[in-house]
C-alpha positions as CSV (number, residue, x, y, z in Angstrom):
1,X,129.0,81.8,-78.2
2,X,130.5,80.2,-74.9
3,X,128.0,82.1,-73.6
4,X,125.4,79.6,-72.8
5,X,126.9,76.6,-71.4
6,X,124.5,75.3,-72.9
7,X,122.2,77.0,-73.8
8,X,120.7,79.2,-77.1
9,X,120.8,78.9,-81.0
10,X,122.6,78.9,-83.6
11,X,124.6,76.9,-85.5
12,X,127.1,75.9,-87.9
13,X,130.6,76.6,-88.5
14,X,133.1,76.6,-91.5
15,X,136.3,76.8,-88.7
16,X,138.5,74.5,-88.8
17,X,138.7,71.5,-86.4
18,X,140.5,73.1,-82.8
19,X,142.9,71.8,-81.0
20,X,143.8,70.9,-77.6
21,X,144.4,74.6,-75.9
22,X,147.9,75.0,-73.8
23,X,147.8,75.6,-70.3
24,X,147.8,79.3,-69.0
25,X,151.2,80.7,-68.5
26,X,151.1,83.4,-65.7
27,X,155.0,84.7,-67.3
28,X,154.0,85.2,-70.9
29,X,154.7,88.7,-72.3
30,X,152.0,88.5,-74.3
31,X,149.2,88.6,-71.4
32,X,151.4,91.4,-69.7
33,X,151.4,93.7,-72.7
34,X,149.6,97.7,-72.7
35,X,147.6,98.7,-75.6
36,X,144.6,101.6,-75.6
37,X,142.2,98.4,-76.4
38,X,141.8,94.8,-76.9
39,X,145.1,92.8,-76.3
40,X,144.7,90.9,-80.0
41,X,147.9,89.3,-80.0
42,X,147.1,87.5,-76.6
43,X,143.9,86.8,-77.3
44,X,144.8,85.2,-80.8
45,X,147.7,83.0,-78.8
46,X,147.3,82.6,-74.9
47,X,145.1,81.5,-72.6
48,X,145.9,84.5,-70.2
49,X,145.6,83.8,-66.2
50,X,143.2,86.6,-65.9
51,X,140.6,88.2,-67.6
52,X,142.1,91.7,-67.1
53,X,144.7,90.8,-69.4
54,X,142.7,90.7,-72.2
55,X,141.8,94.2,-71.9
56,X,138.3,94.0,-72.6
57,X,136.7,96.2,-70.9
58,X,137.0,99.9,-70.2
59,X,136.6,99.1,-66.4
60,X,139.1,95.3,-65.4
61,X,137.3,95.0,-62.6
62,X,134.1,95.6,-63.4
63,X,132.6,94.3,-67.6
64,X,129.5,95.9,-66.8
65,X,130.9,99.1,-67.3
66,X,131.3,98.5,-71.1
67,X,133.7,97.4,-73.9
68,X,137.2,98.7,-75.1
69,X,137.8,99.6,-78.7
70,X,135.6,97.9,-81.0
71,X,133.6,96.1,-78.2
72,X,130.0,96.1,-78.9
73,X,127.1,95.0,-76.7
74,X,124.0,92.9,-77.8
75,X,122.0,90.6,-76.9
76,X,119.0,87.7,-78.4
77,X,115.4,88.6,-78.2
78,X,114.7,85.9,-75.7
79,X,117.7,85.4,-73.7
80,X,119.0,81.7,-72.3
81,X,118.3,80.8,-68.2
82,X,121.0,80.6,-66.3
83,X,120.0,80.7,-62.8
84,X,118.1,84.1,-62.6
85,X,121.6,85.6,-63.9
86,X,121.8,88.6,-65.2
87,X,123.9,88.8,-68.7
88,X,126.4,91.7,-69.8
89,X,127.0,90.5,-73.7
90,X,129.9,92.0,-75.4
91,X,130.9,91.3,-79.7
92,X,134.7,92.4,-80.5
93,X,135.2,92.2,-84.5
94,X,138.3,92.8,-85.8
95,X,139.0,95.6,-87.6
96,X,137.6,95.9,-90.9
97,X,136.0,92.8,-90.7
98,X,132.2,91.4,-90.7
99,X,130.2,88.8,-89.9
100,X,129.1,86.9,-92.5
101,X,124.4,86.9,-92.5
102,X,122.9,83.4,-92.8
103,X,119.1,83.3,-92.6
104,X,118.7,80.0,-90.9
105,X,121.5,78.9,-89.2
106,X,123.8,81.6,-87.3
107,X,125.9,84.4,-88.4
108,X,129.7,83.3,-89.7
109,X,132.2,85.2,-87.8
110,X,135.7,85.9,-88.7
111,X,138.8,84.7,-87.3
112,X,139.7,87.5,-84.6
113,X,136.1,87.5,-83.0
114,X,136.0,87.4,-79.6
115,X,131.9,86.9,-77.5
116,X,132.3,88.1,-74.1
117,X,129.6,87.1,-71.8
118,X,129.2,88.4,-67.8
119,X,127.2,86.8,-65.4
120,X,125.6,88.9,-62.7
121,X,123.2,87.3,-59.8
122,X,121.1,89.9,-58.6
123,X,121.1,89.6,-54.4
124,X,119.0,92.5,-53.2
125,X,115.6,92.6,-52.9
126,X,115.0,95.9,-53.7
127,X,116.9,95.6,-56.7
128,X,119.5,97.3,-58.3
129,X,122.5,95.1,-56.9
130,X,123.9,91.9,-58.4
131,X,127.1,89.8,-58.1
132,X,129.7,89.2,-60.6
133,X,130.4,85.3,-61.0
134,X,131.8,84.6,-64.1
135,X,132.8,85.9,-67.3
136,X,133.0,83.6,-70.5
137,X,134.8,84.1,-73.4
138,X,134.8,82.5,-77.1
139,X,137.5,83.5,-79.4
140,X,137.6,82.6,-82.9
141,X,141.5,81.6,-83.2
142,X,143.3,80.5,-86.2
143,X,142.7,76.7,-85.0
144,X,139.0,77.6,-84.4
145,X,136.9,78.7,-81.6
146,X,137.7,79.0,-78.2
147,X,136.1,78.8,-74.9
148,X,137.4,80.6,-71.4
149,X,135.6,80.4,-68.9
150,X,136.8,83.0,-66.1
151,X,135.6,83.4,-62.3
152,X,135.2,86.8,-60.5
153,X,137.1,86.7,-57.5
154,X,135.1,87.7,-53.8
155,X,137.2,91.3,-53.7
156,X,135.9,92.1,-57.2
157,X,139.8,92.6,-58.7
158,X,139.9,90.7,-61.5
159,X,138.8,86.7,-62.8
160,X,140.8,83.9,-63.3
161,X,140.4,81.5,-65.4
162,X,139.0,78.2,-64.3
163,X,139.3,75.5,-66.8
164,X,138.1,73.0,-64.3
165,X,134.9,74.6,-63.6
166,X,133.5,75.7,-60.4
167,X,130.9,74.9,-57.9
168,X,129.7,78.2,-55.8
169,X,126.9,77.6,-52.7
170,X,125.4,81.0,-53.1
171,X,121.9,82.8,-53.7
172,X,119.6,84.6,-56.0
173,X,117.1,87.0,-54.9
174,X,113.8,86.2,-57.2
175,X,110.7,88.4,-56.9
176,X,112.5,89.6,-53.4
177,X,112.5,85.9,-52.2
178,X,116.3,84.7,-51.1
179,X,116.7,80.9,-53.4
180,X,120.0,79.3,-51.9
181,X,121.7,77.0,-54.5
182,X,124.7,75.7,-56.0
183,X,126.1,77.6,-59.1
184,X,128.1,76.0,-61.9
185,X,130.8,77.1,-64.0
186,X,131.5,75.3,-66.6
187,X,134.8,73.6,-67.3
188,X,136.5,74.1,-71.0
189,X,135.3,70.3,-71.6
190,X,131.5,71.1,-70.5
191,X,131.8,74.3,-72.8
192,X,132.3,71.8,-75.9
193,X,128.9,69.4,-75.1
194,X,126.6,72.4,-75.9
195,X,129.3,74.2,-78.4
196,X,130.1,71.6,-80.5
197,X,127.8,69.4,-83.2
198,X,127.4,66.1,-82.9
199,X,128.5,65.6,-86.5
200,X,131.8,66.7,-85.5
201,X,132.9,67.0,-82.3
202,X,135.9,69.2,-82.5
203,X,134.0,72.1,-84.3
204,X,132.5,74.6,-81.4
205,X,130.2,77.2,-82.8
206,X,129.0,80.9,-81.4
207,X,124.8,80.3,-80.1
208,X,122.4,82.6,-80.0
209,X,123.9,84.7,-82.7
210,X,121.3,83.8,-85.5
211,X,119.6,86.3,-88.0
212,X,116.0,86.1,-85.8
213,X,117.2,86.3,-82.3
214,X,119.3,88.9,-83.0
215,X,116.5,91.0,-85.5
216,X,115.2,93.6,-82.4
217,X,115.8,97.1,-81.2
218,X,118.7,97.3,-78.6
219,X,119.3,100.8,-76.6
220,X,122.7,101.6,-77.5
221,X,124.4,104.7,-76.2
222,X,123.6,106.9,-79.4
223,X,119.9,105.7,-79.5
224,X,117.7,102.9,-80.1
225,X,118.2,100.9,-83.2
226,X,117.6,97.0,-84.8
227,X,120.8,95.3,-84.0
228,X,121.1,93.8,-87.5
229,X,121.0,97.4,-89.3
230,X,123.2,98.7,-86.5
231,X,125.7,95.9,-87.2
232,X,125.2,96.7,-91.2
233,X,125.2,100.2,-91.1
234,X,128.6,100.1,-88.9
235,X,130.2,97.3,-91.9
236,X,129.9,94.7,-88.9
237,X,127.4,92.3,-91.4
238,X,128.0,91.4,-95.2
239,X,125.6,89.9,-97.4
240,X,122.0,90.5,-95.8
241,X,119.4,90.2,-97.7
242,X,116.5,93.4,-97.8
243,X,115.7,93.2,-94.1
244,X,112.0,92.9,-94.9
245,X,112.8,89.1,-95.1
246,X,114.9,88.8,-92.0
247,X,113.6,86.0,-89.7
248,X,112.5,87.2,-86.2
249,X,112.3,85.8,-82.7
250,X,110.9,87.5,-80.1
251,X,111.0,88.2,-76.7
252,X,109.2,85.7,-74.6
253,X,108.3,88.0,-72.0
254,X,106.5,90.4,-74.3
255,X,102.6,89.7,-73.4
256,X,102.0,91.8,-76.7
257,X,103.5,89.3,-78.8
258,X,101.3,85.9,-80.2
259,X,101.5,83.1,-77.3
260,X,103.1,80.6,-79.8
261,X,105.8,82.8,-81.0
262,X,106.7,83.7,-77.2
263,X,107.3,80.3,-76.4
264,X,109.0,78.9,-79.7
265,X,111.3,82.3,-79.0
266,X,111.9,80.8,-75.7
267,X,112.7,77.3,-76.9
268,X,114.9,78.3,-79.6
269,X,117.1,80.1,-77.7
270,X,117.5,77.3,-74.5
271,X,116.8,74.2,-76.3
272,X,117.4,74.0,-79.9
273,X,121.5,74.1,-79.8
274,X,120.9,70.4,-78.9
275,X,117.5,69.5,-80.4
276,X,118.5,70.1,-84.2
277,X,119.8,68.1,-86.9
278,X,123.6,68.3,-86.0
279,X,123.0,68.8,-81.9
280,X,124.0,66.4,-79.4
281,X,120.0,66.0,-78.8
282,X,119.9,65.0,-82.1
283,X,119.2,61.2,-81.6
284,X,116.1,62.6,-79.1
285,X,114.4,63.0,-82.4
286,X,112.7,66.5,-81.3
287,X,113.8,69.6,-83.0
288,X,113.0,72.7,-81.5
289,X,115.0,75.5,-84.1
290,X,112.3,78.3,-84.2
291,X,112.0,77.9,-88.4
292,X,110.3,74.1,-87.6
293,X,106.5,73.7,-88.5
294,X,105.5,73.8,-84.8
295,X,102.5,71.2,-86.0
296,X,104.9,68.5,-86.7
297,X,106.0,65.3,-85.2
298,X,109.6,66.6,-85.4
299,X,108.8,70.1,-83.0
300,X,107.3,67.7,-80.2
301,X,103.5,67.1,-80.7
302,X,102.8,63.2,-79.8
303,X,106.6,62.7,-80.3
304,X,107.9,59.6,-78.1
305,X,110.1,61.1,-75.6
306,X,113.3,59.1,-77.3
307,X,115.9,57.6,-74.6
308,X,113.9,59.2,-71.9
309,X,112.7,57.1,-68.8
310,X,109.5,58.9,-68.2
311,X,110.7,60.3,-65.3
312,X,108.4,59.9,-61.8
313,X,105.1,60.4,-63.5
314,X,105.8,57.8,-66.3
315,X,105.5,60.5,-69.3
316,X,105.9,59.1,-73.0
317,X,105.3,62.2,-75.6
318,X,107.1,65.4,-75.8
319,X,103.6,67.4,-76.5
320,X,100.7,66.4,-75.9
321,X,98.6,69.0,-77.3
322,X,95.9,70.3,-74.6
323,X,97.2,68.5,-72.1
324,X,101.0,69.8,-70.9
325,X,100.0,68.0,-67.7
326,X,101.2,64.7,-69.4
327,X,103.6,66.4,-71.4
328,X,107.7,65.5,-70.8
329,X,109.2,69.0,-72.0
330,X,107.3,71.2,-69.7
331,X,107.7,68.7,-66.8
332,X,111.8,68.7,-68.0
333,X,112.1,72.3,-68.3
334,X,110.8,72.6,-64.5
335,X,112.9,70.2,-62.9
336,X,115.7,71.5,-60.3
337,X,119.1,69.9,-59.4
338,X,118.6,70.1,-55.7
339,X,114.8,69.1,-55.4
340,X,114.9,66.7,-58.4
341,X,116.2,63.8,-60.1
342,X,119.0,65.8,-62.1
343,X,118.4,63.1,-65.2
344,X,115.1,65.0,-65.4
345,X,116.4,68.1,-66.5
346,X,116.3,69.8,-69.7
347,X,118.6,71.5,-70.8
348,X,121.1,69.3,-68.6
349,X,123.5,72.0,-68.2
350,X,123.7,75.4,-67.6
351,X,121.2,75.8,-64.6
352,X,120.4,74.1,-61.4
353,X,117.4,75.9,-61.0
354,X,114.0,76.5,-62.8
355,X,112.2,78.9,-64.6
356,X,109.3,79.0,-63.5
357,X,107.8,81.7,-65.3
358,X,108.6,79.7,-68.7
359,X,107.5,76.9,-67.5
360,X,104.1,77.8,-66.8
361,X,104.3,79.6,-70.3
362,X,105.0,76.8,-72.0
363,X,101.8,74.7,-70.2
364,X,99.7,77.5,-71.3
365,X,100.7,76.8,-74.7
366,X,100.3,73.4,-74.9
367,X,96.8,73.5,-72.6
368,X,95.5,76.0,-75.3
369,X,96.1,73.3,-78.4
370,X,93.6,71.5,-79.8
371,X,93.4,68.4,-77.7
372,X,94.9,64.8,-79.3
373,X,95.2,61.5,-78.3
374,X,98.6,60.3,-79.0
375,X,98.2,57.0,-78.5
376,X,95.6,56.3,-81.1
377,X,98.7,58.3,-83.7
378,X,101.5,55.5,-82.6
């Protein structure tokens, strides 16, 4: 989904190729009409000037509040970084429609879908409060997928779109510690480096909408249930297998779960859009999709760092098992826009700052392998 800006997993597409979107027209009758839900016709047709206009959500001026009509919310068991942001995840099928189950690769969904993604920085201390900066949309047109990205406006109104992007100077509060910075929004051409294959670059796909991330309990308003029996039991997913042999990711701040899975979770979701076969990281020659052998040469361990410089501390392999100090990927993953060579950071786009909290996961994990020399493996 547009929803990552690079960022999560997923993959493939059987859309057809899109084409060059028009630009919004602020007159058009179809972004002014009145229905009880979605506005389907304008989301089919027109990029609409604002987000309201859409219909959406049962609140314009606020997603949070929930979906109109068919709207439901979800969300993957480890979620993508994006600055601290929080994330308001929204899936509107149409009517009598499903999304077709893939075990590897993510869900196929019909033309009609639309994702609708919020993001929320939190900016109290004690909690509790966050700002509304953007709202993305995907929407699976008859020409293909779509991506809208929308900014929230200082009064809190409505969002307008913003095709070129955004830069915002603003602030995240972090364990009650104020981190200024410059937030990004995406333009529509940005949306296409992490949406799109490299395979063929007019094809954008949904991310994070595969069979594991999405195989985990999510509170909905009638009670908590798996999301993928939800979606099945509501005729929102066709062709699952027994769900015994559903794939599952988990989330990577669950200290109950296995270190390893934690952190491949983690990586799935904000690294392997790029780092797969058909990703643009695909010449990097690491693959981090969460089905990989996590042993292999492929998922990192004593992998040459392909096209990379080395960075300040001259790194060469991906993993160096037992020692992440060498390591590029943990040392990529921490790297910030404002404090650091912005070539440094992984993933590229979709964040300015760090997550530390993964990062120091990910060292544990690597720390805790049995210890190789990579050089002697060249």
């Amino acid at each position: 989904m547009l929803l990552t800006a690079c960022g999560g997993s997923g993959g493939g597409s059987d859309t057809a190729a899109t084409t060059p979107e028009p630009e919004p027209d602020t007159t058009d009758p179809r972004c002014l009409a009145d229905s009880n839900g979605p506005n389907w016709q304008a989301l089919a047709e027109v990029n609409c000037p604002r987000l309201s206009q859409y219909q959406l959500f049962s609140d314009g001026r606020d997603p949070r509040v929930g979906p109109t009509g068919p709207g439901l919310p979800f969300a993957p068991a480890s979620g993508l970084f994006s600055d601290h942001a929080t994330k308001y995840r929204f899936v509107f099928l149409p009517e009598g429609s499903a999304a077709q189950y893939r075990d590897t690769f993510g869900l196929v969904f019909p033309v009609g879908t639309v994702m609708a993604k919020t993001f929320a920085l939190p900016v109290s201390a004690a909690g509790g409060d966050d700002r509304l900066m953007e709202t993305r949309l995907l929407i699976h047109r008859a020409s293909g997928w779509v991506g809208l990205p929308y900014q929230w406006q200082a009064d809190g109104q409505d969002a307008t779109l913003a095709r070129t992007g955004k830069v915002i100077d603003t602030y995240v509060m972090v364990d009650g510690v104020q981190q200024d910075f410059r937030y990004q929004i995406p333009d529509v051409l940005t949306c296409r480096k992490c949406h799109q294959g490299r395979t063929d670059n007019e094809v954008m796909t949904p991310l994070g909408t595969t069979a594991r991330q999405l195989n985990h309990d999510f509170p909905y308003a009638g009670g908590t249930k798996n999301q993928l029996v939800y979606w099945q039991d509501n005729g929102m997913l066709a062709d699952a297998p027994a769900p015994a042999s559903w794939p599952r990711a988990v989330d990577w701040q669950d200290t109950d779960e296995p270190l390893a899975l934690r952190v491949r979770s983690y990586l799935d979701t904000n690294c392997s859009h790029c780092h797969s076969d058909v990703g643009s990281g695909a010449l990097s020659g690491l693959r981090l999709e969460m089905w990989r052998d996590p042993t292999d040469y492929l998922y990192g361990i004593c992998n040459r760092a392909q096209g990379y410089y080395g960075g300040p501390l001259g790194l060469t392999y991906d993993i160096v098992p037992g020692n992440a100090a060498d390591s590029v990927l943990p040392f990529r993953l921490g790297a910030q826009r404002h404090t650091d060579n912005a070539k440094d950071m992984m993933p590229p786009l979709g964040r300015s700052l760090a997550d530390h909290d993964a990062v120091a996961l990910v060292r544990q994990w690597i720390d805790a392998m049995p210890a190789k020399d990579c050089a002697t493996l060249d």
